[in-house]
C-alpha positions as CSV (number, residue, x, y, z in Angstrom):
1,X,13.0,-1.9,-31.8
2,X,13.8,1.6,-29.8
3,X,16.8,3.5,-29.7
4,X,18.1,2.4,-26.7
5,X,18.2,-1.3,-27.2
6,X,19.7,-0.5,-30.4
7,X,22.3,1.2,-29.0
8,X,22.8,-1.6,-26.5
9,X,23.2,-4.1,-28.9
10,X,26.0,-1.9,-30.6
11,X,28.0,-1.5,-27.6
12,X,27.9,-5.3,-27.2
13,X,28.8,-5.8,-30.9
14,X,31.6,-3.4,-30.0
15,X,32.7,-5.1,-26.7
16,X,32.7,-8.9,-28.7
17,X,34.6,-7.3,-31.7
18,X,37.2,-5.4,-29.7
19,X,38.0,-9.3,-27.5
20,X,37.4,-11.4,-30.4
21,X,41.6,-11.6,-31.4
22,X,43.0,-14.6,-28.9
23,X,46.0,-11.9,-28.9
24,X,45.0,-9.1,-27.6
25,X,48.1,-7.4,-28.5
26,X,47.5,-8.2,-31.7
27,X,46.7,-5.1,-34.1
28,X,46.7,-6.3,-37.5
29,X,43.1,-5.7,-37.6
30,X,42.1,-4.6,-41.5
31,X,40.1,-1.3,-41.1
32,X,36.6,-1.0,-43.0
33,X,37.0,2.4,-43.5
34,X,40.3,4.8,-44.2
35,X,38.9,7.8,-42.4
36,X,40.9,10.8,-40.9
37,X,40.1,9.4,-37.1
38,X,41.8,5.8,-38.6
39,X,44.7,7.7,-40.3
40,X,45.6,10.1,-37.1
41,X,45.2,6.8,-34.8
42,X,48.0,5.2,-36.5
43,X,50.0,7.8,-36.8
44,X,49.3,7.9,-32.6
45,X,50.6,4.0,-33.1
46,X,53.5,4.3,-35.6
47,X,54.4,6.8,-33.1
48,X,54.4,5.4,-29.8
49,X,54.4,1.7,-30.1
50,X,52.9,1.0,-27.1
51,X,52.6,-2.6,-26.5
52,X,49.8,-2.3,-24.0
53,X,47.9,0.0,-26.3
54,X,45.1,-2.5,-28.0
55,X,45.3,-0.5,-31.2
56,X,43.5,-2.9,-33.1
57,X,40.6,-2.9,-30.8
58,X,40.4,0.8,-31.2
59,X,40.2,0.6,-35.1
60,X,37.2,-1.6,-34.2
61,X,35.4,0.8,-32.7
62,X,36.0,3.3,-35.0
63,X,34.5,1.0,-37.7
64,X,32.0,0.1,-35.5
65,X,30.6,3.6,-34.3
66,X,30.3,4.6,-38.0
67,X,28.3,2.0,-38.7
68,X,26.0,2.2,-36.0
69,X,26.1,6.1,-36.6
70,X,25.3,5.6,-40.4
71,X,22.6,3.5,-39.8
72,X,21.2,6.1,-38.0
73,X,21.5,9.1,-40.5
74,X,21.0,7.1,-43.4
75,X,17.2,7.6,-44.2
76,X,17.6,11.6,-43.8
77,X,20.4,11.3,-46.3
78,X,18.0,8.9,-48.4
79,X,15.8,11.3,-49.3
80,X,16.8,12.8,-52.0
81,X,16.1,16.5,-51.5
82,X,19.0,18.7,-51.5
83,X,20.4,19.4,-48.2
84,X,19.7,22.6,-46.2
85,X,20.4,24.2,-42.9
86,X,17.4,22.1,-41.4
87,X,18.2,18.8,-42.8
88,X,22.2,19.7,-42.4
89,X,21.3,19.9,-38.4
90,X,19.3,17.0,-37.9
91,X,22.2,14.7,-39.5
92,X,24.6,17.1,-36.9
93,X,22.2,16.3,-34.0
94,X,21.4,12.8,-35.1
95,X,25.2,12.1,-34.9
96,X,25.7,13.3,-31.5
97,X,22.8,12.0,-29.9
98,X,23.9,8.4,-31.7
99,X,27.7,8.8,-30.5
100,X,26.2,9.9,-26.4
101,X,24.2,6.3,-26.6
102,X,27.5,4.8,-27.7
103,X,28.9,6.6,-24.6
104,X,30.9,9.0,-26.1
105,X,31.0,12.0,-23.3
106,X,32.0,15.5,-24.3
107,X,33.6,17.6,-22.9
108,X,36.6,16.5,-21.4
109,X,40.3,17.2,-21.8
110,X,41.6,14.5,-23.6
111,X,45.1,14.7,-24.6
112,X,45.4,11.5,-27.4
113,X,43.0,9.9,-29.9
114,X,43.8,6.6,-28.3
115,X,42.8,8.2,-25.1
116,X,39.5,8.5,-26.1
117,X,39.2,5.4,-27.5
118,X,39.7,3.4,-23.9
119,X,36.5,3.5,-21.2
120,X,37.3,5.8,-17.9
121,X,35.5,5.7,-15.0
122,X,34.1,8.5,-14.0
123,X,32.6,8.4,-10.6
124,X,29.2,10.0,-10.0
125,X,28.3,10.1,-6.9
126,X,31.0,12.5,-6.2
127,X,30.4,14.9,-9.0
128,X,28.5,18.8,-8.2
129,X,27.3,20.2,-11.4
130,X,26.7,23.8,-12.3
131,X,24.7,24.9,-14.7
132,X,25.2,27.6,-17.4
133,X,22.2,29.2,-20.1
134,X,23.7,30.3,-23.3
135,X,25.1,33.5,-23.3
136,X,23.8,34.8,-26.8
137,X,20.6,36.5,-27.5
138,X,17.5,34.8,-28.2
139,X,19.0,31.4,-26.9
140,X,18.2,29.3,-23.6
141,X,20.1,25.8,-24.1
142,X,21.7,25.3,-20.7
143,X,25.0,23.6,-19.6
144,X,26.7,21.7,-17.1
145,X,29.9,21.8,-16.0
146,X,31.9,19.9,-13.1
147,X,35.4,18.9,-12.5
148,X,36.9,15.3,-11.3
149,X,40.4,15.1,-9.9
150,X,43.2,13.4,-11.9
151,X,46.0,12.9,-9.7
152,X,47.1,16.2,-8.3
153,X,45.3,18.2,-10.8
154,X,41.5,18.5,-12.0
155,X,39.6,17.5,-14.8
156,X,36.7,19.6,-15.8
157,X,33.3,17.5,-17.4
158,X,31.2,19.8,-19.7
159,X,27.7,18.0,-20.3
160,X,25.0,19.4,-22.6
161,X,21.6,18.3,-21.5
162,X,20.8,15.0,-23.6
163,X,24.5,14.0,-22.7
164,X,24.0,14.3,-18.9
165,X,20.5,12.7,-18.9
166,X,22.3,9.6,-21.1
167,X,25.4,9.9,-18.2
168,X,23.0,9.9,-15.1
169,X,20.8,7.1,-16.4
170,X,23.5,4.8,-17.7
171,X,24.2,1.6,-15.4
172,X,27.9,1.9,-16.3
173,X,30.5,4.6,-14.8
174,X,32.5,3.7,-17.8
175,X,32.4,6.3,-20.7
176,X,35.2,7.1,-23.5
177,X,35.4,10.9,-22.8
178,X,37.0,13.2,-25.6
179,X,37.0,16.7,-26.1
180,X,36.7,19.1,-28.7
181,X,39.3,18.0,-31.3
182,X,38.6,14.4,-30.4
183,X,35.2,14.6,-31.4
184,X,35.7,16.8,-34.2
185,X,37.9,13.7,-35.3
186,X,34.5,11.2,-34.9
187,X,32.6,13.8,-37.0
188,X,34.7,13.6,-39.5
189,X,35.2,9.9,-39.9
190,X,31.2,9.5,-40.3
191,X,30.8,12.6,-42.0
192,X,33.9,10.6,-44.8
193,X,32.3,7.6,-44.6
194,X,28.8,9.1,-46.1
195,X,30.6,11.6,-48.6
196,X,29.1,14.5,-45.8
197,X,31.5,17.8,-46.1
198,X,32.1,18.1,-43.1
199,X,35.6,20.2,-42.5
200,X,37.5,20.8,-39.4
201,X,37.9,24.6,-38.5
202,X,39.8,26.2,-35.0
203,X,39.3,29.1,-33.3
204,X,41.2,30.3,-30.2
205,X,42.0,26.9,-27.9
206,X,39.3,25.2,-29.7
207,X,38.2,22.9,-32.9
208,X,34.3,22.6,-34.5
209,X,32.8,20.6,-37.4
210,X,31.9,23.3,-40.5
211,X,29.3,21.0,-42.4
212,X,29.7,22.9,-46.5
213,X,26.2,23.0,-47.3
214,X,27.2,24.9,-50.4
215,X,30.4,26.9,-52.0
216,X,29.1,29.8,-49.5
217,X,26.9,28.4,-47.8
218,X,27.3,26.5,-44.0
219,X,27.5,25.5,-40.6
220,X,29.5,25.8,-37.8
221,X,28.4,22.7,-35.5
222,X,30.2,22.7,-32.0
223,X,30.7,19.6,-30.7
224,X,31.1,20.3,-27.2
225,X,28.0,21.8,-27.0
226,X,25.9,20.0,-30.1
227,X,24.7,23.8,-31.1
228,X,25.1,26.1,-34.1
229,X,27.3,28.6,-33.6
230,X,28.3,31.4,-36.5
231,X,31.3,33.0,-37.1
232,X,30.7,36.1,-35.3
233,X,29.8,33.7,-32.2
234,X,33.3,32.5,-32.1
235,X,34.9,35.7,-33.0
236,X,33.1,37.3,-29.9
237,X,34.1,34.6,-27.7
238,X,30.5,33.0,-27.2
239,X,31.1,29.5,-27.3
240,X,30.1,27.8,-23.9
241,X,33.9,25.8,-23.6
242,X,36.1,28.7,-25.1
243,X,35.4,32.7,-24.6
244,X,38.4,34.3,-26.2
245,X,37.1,36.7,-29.0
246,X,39.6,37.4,-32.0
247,X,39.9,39.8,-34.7
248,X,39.6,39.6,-38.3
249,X,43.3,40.1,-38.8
250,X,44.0,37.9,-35.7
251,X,41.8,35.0,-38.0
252,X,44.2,36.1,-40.9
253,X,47.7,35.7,-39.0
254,X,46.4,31.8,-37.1
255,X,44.1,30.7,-39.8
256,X,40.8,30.8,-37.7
257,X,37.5,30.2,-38.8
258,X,39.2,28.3,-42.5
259,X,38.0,24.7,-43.5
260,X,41.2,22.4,-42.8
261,X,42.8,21.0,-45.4
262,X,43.9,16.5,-45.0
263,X,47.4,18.5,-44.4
264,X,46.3,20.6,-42.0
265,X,44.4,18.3,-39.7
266,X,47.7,15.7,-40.1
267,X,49.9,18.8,-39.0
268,X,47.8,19.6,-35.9
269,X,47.8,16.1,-34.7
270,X,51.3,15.8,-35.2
271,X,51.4,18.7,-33.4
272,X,49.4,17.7,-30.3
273,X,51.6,13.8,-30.3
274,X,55.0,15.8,-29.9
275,X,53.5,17.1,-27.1
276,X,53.0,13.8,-25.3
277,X,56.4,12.5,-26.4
278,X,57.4,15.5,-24.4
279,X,55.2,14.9,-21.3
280,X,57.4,11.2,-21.5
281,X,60.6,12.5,-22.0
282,X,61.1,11.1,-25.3
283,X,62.7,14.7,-27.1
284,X,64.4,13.4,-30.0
285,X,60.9,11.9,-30.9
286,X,59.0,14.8,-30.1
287,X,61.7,16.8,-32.3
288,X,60.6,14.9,-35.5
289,X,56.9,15.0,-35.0
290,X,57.2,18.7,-34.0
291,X,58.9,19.2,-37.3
292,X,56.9,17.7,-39.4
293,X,54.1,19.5,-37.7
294,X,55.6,22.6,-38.8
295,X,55.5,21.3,-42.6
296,X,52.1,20.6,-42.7
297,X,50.9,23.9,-40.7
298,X,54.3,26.2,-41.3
299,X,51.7,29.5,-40.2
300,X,51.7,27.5,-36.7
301,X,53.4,29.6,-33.9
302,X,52.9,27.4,-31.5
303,X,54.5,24.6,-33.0
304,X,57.6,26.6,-33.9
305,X,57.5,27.5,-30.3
306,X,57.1,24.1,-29.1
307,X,60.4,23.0,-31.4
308,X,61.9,25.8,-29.8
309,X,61.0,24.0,-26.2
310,X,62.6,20.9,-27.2
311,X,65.4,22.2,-28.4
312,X,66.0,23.4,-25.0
313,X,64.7,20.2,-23.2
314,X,67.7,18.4,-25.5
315,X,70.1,20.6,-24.5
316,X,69.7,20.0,-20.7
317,X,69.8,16.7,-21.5
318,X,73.1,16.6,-23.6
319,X,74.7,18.8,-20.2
320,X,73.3,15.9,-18.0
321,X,75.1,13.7,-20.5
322,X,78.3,16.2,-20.2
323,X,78.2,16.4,-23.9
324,X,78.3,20.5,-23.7
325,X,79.2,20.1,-27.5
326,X,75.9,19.3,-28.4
327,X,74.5,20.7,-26.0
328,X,75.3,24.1,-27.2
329,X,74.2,23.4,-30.8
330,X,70.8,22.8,-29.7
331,X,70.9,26.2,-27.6
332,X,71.7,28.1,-30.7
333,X,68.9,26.7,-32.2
334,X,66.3,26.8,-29.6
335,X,66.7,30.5,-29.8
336,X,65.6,30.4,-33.1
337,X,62.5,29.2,-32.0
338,X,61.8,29.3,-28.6
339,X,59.3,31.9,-27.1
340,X,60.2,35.1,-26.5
341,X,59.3,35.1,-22.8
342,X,61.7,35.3,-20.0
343,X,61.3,31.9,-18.1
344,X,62.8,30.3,-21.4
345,X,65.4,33.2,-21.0
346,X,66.2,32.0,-17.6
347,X,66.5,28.0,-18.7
348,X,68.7,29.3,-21.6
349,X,70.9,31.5,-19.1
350,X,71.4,28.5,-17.0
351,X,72.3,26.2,-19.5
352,X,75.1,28.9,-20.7
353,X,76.1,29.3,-17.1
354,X,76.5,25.0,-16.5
355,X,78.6,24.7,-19.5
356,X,80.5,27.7,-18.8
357,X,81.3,26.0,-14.8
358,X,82.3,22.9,-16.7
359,X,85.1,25.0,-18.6
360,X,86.3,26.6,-15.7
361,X,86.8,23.2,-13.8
362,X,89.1,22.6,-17.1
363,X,90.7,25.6,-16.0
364,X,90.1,26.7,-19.2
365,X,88.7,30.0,-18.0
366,X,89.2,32.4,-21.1
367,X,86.3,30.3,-22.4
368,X,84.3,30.5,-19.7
369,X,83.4,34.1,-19.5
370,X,82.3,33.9,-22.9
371,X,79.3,31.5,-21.7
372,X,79.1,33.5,-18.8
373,X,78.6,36.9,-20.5
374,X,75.6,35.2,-22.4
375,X,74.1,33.8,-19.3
376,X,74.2,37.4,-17.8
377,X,72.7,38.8,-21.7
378,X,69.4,36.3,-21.0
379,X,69.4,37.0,-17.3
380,X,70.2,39.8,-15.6
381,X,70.2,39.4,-12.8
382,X,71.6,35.7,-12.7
383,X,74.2,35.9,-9.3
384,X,75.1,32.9,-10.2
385,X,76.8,33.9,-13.5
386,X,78.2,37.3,-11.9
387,X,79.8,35.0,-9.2
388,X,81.3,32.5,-12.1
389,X,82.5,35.9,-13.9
390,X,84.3,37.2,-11.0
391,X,85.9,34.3,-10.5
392,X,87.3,33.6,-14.1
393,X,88.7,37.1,-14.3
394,X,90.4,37.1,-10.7
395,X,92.0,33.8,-12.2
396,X,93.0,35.5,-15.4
397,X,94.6,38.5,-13.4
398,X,92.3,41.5,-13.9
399,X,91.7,42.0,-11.2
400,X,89.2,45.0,-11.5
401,X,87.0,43.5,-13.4
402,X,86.9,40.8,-11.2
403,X,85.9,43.2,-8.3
404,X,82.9,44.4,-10.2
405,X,81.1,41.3,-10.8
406,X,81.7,40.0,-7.5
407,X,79.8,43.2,-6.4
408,X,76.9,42.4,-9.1
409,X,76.9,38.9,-7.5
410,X,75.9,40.7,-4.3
411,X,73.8,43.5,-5.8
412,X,71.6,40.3,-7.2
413,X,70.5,39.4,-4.0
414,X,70.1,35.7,-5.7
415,X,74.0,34.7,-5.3
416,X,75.5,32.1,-3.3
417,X,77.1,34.2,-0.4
418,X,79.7,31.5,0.4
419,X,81.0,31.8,-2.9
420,X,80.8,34.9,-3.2
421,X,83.2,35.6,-0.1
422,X,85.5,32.8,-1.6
423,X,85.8,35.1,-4.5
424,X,86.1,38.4,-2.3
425,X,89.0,36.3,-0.3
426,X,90.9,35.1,-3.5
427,X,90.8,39.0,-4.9
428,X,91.9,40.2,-1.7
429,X,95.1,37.6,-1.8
430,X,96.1,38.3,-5.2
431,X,96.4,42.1,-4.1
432,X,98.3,41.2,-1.2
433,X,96.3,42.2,1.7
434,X,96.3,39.0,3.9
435,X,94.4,40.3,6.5
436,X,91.1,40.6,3.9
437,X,91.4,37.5,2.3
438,X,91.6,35.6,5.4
439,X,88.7,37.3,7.2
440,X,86.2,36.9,3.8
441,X,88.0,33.0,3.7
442,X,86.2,32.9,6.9
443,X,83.2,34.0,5.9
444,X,83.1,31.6,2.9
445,X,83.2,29.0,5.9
446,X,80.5,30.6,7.9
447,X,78.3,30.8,5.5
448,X,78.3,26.9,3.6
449,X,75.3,25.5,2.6
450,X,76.4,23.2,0.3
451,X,80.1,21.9,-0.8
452,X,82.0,25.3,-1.9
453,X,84.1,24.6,-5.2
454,X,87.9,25.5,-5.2
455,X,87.5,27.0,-1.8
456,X,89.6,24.3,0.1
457,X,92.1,24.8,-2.2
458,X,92.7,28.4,-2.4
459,X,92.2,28.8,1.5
460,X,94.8,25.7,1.7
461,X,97.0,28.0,-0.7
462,X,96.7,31.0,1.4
463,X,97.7,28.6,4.5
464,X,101.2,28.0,2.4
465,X,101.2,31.6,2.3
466,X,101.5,32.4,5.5
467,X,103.2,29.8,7.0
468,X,100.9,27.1,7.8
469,X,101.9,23.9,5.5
470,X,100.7,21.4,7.7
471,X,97.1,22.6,7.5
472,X,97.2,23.9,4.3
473,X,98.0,20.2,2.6
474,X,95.3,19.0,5.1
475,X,93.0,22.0,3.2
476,X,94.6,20.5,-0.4
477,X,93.8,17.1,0.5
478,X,90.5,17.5,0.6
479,X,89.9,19.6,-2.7
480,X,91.5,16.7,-4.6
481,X,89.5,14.1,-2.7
482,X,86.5,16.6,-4.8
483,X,88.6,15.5,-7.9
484,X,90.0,19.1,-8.3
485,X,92.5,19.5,-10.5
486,X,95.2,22.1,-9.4
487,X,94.7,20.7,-6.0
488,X,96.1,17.4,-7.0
489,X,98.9,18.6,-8.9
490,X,100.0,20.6,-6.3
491,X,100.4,18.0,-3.6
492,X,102.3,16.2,-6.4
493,X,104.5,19.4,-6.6
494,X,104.6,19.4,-2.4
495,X,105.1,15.6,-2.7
496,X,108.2,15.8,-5.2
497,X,110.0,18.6,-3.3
């Protein structure tokens, strides 16, 4: 019987195992094997609990595809001669070829194990490939790439030759696509189920199976493009799907090129499923898978970075709340973590400036300017903040102070000019000089583009100023029809009188 109608008969023992449940939601399936690709599946499960996430069909296939795959490898690894570089890359190449008939198409972002496990169409008669010829000496595979687009972004399809020949011949434009981790994940699995040593090593944006040959002695198999690659190969950036060379103490500090330990691998995945909780707003999750992340890879920058992300993504999400409480607590400690780069800088100034606002429409505006001077510390140049400043200390009485940040506002460029003229208009009142603050209250008007806080009521207080207490309560009426504070207390005051 050939290959190919063996693989066809696998894929329909596949497609009858995977519908054979009369629940389909049903994923108390009992796994044949307890592989790492089973273990970081249900942790994708435990994690998600996705009800229309056929789980237990996926552990099918799993079993399934190593069966079919060990069937095939099994009389190299019968013979009992000890295994060398030849006979370590025919079971490499014997895998792959057996996981493309199973159509298993490399290389193609893939965010989730479970992902991978579900058939995508891939439409072919839209697809332009480009081909590539290895860039290292002495070599002449050649590549294919292409891209498909996935909503508003784009997809890109990395094909070695065999795995394009099997794509452009199949009936089907279903395939399960995975990329390099994914795959990685499948190698080990069958490598585990027939005691191979395979380990799983990373490099720069990218993951390879290491098949230990001996204590010193091995290969570094890249799954995305089903070639050999050596150290040295990564470390100059010569892999087909990932060109960023490293240095030996850059390998050091990220623990590149170093067999992964069951730890490791766990931590990564973890890892890469806080990520999706993310992508689905689900940031107390992502939190605890992030963290435990950390404890399995505590070298992992990335990861501490990501926790750092989260903490900031909770934050904004306690001020939505208007628990500023918690809210802060999680700032403090996204600065812990979070990168060092100045858009996170910017979200954190923000965040310091929102619950600064929210004190002063407590009036509590000693507060304030504490959150305020931090917003300005992450950002500079945030008008905003300036603005909130000047504001605060005009309240407070220092009036000199207050002038200069109103000025920052404006030397920003990035303030809100009506409030920044309500602020010029409220200095110029407390000083006395009427004729200012009413030509700057003016301005404030002018230049609205959306509601102005506290301006209708200190332009309705500079109306009872001068003389004109039938406009001015008109002015006040308004301001505590916007639920502010001193506004309604003093139409009570006018009101009692």
């Amino acid at each position: 019987m050939n290959t190919r109608i063996i693989a066809l008969l696998a894929l329909l023992l596949m497609q009858i195992t995977c519908i054979k449940s009369q629940n389909p939601y049903n994923n108390s399936y009992k796994w044949k094997y307890y592989t790492t690709a089973h273990k970081l599946l249900q942790m994708e499960e435990n994690a998600f609990r996705q009800d229309s996430v056929h789980y237990g069909s996926m552990y099918r296939l799993l079993d399934s595809l190593i069966e079919y795959t060990s069937k095939r490898i099994k009389p190299i690894l019968q013979n009992n001669a000890t295994i060398d570089s030849t006979k370590a890359i025919k079971i490499l190449n014997t895998i792959d070829q057996s996981l493309t008939e199973l159509n298993f198409i490399t290389y193609i972002k893939t965010e989730m194990l479970h992902e991978g496990l579900i058939k995508t169409k891939i439409n072919k008669s839209v697809l332009t490939w480009h081909s590539e010829i290895d860039v290292r000496e002495n070599y002449d595979d050649e590549y294919f790439f292409t891209s498909v687009k996935d909503g508003k972004n784009r997809k890109y399809i990395y094909m070695t030759t065999k795995r394009l020949e099997h794509f452009n011949n199949a009936n089907s434009e279903h395939f399960y696509t995975v990329d390099c981790d994914l795959s990685a994940y499948l190698f080990l699995a069958i490598g585990e189920a027939n005691n191979l040593p395979f380990f799983l090593v990373e490099v720069p944006n990218h993951f390879f199976i290491r098949y230990q040959i001996a204590d010193s002695v091995y290969l570094n198999w890249d799954t995305n493009s089903a070639n050999v690659f050596t150290d040295s190969d990564y470390k100059k950036g010569l892999s087909p799907t990932t060109s960023k060379s490293f240095s030996d103490e850059r390998a050091k500090e990220k623990n590149y090129l170093t067999n992964y330990s069951d730890k490791e691998i766990k931590g990564y995945h973890f890892e890469r499923v806080a990520g999706y909780s993310i992508r689905n707003h689900q940031y107390q999750k992502a939190k605890e898978q992030i963290e435990l992340a950390i404890k399995y890879r505590p070298y992992s920058i990335t990861a501490k970075e990501t926790l750092g992300e989260i903490y900031i993504l909770l934050s904004i999400e306690c001020l939505e709340k208007g628990n500023n409480f918690q809210s802060e607590i999680y700032l403090k400690k996204a600065l812990q973590f979070c990168p060092k780069e100045q858009q996170w800088y910017d979200i954190i100034s923000n965040i310091h400036n929102s619950i600064g606002y929210d004190k002063i429409k407590d009036l509590d505006f000693k507060s304030a300017t504490k959150y305020f001077e931090k917003a300005i510390h992450y950002k500079p140049n945030n008008g905003y903040a300036y603005d909130n400043m000047s504001y605060c200390l005009i309240r407070l009485g220092d009036m000199k102070a207050g002038k200069i940040y109103f000025e920052k506002a404006i030397e920003t460029g990035n303030n809100n000019k009506a409030y920044s003229f309500r602020n010029i208009a409220l200095y110029y009142r407390e000083i006395g000089d009427f004729s200012k603050a009413k030509q700057y209250y003016e301005l404030a008007y002018d230049n609205i583009s959306i509601h102005v806080d506290f301006l209708d009521y200190h332009y309705g207080e500079f109306l009872f100023a001068i003389g004109e207490e039938k406009k001015a309560i008109n002015y006040l009426k308004i301001a505590a029809n916007n639920n502010e504070k001193e506004a309604a207390l003093k139409l009570k005051e006018i009101n009692n009188k």
